[in-house]
C-alpha positions, -999 to +999 in steps of 0.1 A: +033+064-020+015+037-037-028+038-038-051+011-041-089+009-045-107-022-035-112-043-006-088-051+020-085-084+012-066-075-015-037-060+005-013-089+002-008-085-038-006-050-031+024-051-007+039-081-027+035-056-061+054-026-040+080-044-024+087-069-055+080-054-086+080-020-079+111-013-053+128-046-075+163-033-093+164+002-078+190+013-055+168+028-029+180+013+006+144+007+031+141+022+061+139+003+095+105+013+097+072-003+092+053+009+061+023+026+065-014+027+055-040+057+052-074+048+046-087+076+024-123+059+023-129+032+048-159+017+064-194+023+069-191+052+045-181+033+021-187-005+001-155-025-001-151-026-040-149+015-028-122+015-005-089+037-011-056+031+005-029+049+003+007+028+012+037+044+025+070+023+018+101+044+042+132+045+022+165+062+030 
């Protein structure tokens, strides 16, 4: 699980980090699923230099 706090327009560097930095050089084999997203604080509770995301990456 991977969380981020900021706007959603900020998603792209966030899967790019995950999938490229982050899942880079270690043996783990991804799922054949689609990753997933929780939005812990979201809109209209919440500004969106507030919002927190968590990201759920399926490996085997």
């Amino acid at each position: 699980m991977f969380t981020y706090k900021g706007a959603y327009e900020g998603f792209y560097p966030v899967y790019d980090y995950i999938y490229n930095v982050c899942l880079f050089g270690y043996k783990f084999d991804l799922a054949d699923k689609p990753a997933l997203e929780w939005y812990v604080k979201s809109p209209p509770f919440y500004k969106p230099e507030n919002y927190v995301t968590d990201f759920y990456v399926p490996i085997k």
